[in-house]
N, C-alpha and C positions, 0 to 999 in steps of 0.2 A: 357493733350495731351503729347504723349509717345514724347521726344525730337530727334530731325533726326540730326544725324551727315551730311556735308555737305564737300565733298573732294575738292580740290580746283583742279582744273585745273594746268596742267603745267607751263602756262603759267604767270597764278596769283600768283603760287604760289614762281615764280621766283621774284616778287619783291619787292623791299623793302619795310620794315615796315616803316608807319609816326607816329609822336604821335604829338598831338593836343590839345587844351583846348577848352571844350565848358561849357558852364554854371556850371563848378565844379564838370566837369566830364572828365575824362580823354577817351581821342576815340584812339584807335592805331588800326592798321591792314596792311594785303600786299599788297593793292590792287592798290596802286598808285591813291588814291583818287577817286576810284568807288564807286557812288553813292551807299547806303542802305537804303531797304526799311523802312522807318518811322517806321512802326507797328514793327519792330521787332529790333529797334536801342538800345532800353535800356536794352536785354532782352539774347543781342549774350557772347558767354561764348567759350572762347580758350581753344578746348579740348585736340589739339595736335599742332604741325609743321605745318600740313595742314588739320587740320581738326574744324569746326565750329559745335556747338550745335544751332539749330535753335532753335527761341523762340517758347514756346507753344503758343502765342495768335491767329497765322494763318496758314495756309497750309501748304504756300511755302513762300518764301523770292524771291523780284525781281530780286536781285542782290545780291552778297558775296562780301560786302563791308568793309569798318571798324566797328568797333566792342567798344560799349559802356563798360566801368568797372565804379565800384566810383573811385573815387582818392584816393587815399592810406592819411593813417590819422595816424599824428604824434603826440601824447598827454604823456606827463607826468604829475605827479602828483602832485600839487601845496599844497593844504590840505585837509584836511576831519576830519568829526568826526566818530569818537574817535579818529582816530591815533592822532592826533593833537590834542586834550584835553585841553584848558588850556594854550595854548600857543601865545605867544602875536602875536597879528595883526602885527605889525608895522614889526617883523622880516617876515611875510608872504608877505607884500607889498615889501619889501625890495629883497625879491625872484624873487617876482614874476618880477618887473623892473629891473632883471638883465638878466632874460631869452628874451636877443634881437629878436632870429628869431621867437616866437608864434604871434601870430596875434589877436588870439579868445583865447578863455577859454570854458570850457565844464562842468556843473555841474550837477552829476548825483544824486538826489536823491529818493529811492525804484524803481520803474520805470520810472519814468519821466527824459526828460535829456532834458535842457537848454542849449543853445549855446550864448554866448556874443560875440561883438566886440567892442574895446572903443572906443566911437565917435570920431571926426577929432579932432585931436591938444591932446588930452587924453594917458593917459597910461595905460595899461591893470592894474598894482597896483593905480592907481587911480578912475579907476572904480569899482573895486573889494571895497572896501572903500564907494561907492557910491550909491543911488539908480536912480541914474540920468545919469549917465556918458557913457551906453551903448547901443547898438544896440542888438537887440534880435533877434534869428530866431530856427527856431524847426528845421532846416535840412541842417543847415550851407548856404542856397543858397539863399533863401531868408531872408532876411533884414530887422527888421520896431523899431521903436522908438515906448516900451509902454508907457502907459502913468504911470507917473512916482508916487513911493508910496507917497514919501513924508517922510520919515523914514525908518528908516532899512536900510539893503544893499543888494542889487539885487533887485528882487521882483518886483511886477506892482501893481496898483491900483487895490482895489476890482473892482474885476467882471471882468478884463481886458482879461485873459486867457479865459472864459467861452463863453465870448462876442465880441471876435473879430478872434476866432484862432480856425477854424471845428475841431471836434472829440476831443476838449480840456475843459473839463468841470472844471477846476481847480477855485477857486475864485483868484488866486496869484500867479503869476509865482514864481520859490522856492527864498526862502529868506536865506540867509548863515549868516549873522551876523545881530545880534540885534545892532541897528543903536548908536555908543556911547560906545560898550563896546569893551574893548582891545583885551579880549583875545577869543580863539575861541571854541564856545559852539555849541548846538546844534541848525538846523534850523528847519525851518517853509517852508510850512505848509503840502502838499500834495504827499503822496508818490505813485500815479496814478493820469493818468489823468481823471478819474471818480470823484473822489475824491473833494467834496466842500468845505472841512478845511477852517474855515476863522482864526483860530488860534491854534497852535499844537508844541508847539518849544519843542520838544522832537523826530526830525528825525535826524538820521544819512542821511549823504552826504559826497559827494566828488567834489574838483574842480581839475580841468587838464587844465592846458597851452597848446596850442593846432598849429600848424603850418603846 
């Protein structure tokens, strides 16, 4: 559906912007807290001063209310393979616990991208270290403790991706370090989420500290 620009009124358009937090999404708009209709909250897009794209899922919008965006995503790069080839874990943990304001980490392997958070009392370098130590989620918003491999680092139990988490056929969430060794090699296992690898340590990857 062709998208309808939407002029604001004088009146709305006289006042000020709020910005707000909801579920890790950022909402701002002029409306002084005028309600938006539902159907079209995740979907409004600031074309101009005063002007709104309406969502293509319905007609019309009940209201020109605020306006959904994601949140703005701050990541640099902690390791990867190749760039990092060979290079010892302990100076990566060492990195990684001195970048104070990340929270999560982000690792992207072929298509697939995993998000961590280190559990309560943890350090993002002591998870990264760990196949136990984090919290997983595919879209940074929701949260869950897989079940854990028992070796390696990162990673979940077979069948954990395929069997608990829609549209994710993976046997393993990605694995970045073979569990024990120092320096940093190639991971495992699946570079899509089609993808049933249940052993492949021949992927390139990358991880990002994330904030």
């Amino acid at each position: 559906m062709v998208l309808v620009a939407w002029l604001l009124s004088g009146e709305i358009a006289k006042a000020e912007a709020q910005e707000v937090q909801c579920s890790g999404t950022q909402i701002d708009g002029p409306c002084g807290g005028a309600a938006l209709n539902s159907e079209c909250h995740e979907t409004y897009a600031k074309i101009g001063p005063d002007a709104y794209a309406q969502c293509g899922m319905v007609e019309k919008c009940v209201t020109i209310g605020p306006m959904c965006k994601p949140a703005l995503e701050s990541c640099t790069q902690l390791v990867g393979y190749p760039k990092n080839k060979g290079e010892s874990w302990n100076n990566i943990v060492t990195e990684a616990n001195s970048r104070q304001s990340a929270t999560y980490i982000k690792v992207i392997m072929g298509d697939t991208t995993d998000y961590w958070m280190p559990k309560t009392g943890k350090t993002i370098g002591q998870m990264i270290e760990s196949d136990c130590d984090g919290m997983w989620s595919p879209d940074k918003s929701n949260w869950q403790a897989p079940e854990c491999m028992g070796y390696h680092d990162g990673g979940s139990k077979t069948g954990w991706p395929k069997n608990n988490v829609p549209g994710d056929k993976r046997n393993y969430l990605t694995v970045w370090n073979a569990h024990g060794s120092s320096v940093v090699t190639q991971g495992c296992c699946s570079t899509s989420y089609e993808e049933e690898k249940t052993s492949s340590w021949k992927e390139d990857w990358t991880m990002w500290t994330c904030s």
